[in-house]
Each structure stands twice: as structure tokens, then as C-alpha cells.
C-alpha positions as CSV (number, residue, x, y, z in Angstrom):
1,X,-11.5,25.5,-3.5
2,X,-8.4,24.0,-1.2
3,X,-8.7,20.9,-2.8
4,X,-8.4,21.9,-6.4
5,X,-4.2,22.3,-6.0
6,X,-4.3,18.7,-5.4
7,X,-6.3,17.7,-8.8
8,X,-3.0,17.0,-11.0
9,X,-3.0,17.0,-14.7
10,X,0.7,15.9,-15.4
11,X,3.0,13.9,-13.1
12,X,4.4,15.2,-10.0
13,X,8.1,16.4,-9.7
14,X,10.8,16.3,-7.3
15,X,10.9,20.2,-7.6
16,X,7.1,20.2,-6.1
17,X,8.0,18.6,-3.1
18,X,11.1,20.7,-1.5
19,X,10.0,20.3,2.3
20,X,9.9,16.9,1.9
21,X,13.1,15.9,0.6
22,X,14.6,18.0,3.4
23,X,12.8,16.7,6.2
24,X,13.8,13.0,7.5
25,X,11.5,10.3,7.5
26,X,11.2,10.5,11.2
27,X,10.6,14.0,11.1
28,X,7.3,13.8,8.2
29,X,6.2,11.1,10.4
30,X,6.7,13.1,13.7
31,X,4.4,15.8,11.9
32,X,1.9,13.4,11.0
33,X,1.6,12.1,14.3
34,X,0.8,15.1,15.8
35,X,-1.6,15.8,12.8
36,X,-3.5,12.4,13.8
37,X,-3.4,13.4,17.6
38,X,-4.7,16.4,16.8
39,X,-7.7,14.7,14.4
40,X,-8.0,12.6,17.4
41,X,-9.0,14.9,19.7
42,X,-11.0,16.6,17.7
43,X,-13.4,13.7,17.0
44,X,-13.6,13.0,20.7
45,X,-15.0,16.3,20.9
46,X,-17.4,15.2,17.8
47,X,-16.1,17.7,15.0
48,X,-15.1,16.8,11.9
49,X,-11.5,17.9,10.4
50,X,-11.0,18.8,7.0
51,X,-7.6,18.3,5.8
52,X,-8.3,19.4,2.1
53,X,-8.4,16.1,0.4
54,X,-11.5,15.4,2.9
55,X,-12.8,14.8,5.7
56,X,-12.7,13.0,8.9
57,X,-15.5,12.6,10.8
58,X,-17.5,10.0,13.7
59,X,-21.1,8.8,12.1
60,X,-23.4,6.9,14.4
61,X,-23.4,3.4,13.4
62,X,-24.9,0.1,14.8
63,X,-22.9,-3.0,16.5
64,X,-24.9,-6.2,16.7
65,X,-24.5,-7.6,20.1
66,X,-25.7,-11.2,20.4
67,X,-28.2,-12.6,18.4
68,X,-30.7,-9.8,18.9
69,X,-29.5,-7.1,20.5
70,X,-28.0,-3.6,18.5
71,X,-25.9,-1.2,20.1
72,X,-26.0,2.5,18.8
73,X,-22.1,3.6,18.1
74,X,-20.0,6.0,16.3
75,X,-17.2,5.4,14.4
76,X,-14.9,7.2,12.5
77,X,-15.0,7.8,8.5
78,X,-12.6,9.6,6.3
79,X,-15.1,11.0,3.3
80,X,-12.7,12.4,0.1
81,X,-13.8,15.4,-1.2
82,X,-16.7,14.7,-3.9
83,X,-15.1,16.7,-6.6
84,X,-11.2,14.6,-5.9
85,X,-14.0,11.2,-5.8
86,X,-14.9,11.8,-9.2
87,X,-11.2,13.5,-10.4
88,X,-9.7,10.2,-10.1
89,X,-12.3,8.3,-10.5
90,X,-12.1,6.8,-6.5
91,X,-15.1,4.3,-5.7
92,X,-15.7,4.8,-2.2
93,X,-18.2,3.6,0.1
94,X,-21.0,5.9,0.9
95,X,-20.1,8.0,3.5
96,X,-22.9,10.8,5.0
97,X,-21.5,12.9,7.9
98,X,-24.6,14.4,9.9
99,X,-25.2,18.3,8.9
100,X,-25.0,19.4,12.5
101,X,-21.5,18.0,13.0
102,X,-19.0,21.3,12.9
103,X,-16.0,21.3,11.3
104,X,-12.8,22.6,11.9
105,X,-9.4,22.8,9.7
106,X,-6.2,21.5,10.6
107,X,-4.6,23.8,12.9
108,X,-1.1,23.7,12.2
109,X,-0.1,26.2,14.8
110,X,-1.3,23.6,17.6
111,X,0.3,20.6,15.5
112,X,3.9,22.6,15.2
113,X,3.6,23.4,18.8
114,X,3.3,19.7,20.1
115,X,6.5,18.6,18.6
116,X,8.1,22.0,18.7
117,X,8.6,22.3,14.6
118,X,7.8,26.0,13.0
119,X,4.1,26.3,11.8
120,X,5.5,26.5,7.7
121,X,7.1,23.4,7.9
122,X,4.7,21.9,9.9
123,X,2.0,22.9,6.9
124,X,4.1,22.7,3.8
125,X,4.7,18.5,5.3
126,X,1.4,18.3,5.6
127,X,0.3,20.2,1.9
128,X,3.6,18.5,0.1
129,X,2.4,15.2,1.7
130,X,-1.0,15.3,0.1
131,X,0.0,16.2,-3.1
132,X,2.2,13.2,-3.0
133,X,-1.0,11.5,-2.4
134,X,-2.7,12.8,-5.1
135,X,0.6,11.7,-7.2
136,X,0.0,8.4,-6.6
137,X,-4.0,8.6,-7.1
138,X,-3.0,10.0,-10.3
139,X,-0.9,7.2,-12.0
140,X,-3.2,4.7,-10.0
141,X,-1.3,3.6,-7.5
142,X,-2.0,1.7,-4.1
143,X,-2.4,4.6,-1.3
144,X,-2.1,4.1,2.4
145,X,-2.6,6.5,4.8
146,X,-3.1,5.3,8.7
147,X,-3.4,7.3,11.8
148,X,-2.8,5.9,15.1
């Protein structure tokens, strides 16, 4: 139910996004470091993180080593939310995160505390920066999101 608010029927507005337009660039991105770090070390600790636009996980895979050698590994996936997959019509690759994985939200009193902002700005960033997201899914534009 989280991810409905970012299912947009009409364009998005300045007036939607008032954390945003006072926070610097540096600072969004300062937030969104710590948000990665956080998703980091969550992953290490092999839970998944739902950030309410999805999910990111670590899914076993396999690495070919040599000519006949495989190599069991995990990686890390971000799988959108089925319902925002099919909202904007996203083709995706196939993404299955195994059922025993747990999963935990973002904790944005951990994220405000590692750069010493206030939780609400910390989580209003992170919510207005989604639904800027979803914006750009909306009038199909070209979306980047990296984490370091």
C-alpha cells in the first residue's frame, strides 16, 4: 500500500516537492548516500530493503570461471514493485528474491543519524525523491538511480 502514493495520474508539481527545493544538491545527495550505505549494509547481512518503489536484494547467481568451471555468487538486484512494473508499463528483467530472505524498511532514524540531518527531512528527501522518480517514469523519461 506505500507504493500506491507514487502511482501518478497527472504531472508532478513544484508544490509536491517542498523538501527538495530547500535542500541543496549536496545535501539530497548527502541523504542518499547514507540511504545507499545503509542498503549496503543491510545486504551484507543478506536482507533485503524495501524502499517503497521496491526492492533491493542479493540473489545467488553463477560466474563462469574458465572454460568449465561455475562459481556460485550473489549479487545484488533492485526488483520494482509488481503493481508500479505494470503502472508504467516498466519491462524489467525477471527478478525472484528467495522467500526466506527478510526484509527490512528504510530506517530513516539510522540514515538521519549518520550525517546528523533530523529524521523528517531525512524521510520527506527520500519520499519527495521517489515521487520525482515516478514523475519522470510517468512522462517516460530516462531514470538513473546509482548507489555507491
Amino acid at each position: 500500500a506505500e507504493m500506491i502514493k507514487y502511482l501518478l495520474f497527472s504531472p508532478l508539481g513544484p508544490e509536491k516537492l517542498p523538501t527538495l527545493k530547500e535542500l541543496t544538491t549536496s545535501e539530497i545527495c548527502k541523504v542518499w548516500a547514507s540511504a545507499s550505505k545503509y542498503i549496503w549494509r543491510q545486504l551484507l547481512q543478506k536482507r533485503a530493503v524495501e524502499i517503497g518503489v521496491g526492492t533491493f536484494a542479493v540473489v545467488p547467481a553463477h560466474a563462469r570461471v574458465g572454460e568449465d568451471k561455475v562459481l556460485p555468487v550473489e549479487r545484488p538486484v533492485f526488483k520494482p514493485c509488481r503493481l508500479l512494473k505494470k503502472f508504467y508499463k516498466l519491462k524489467c528483467a525477471k527478478t525472484n528474491i528467495p522467500d526466506e530472505t527478510p526484509s527490512v524498511p528504510l530506517d530513516f532514524e539510522q540514515i538521519a543519524a549518520d550525517i546528523h540531518f533530523r529524521r523528517e527531512i531525512v524521510e520527506r528527501c527520500i519520499h519527495e525523491t521517489l515521487l520525482f522518480f515516478a514523475g519522470a517514469l510517468r512522462d517516460n523519461k530516462e531514470v538513473e538511480f546509482s548507489f555507491k
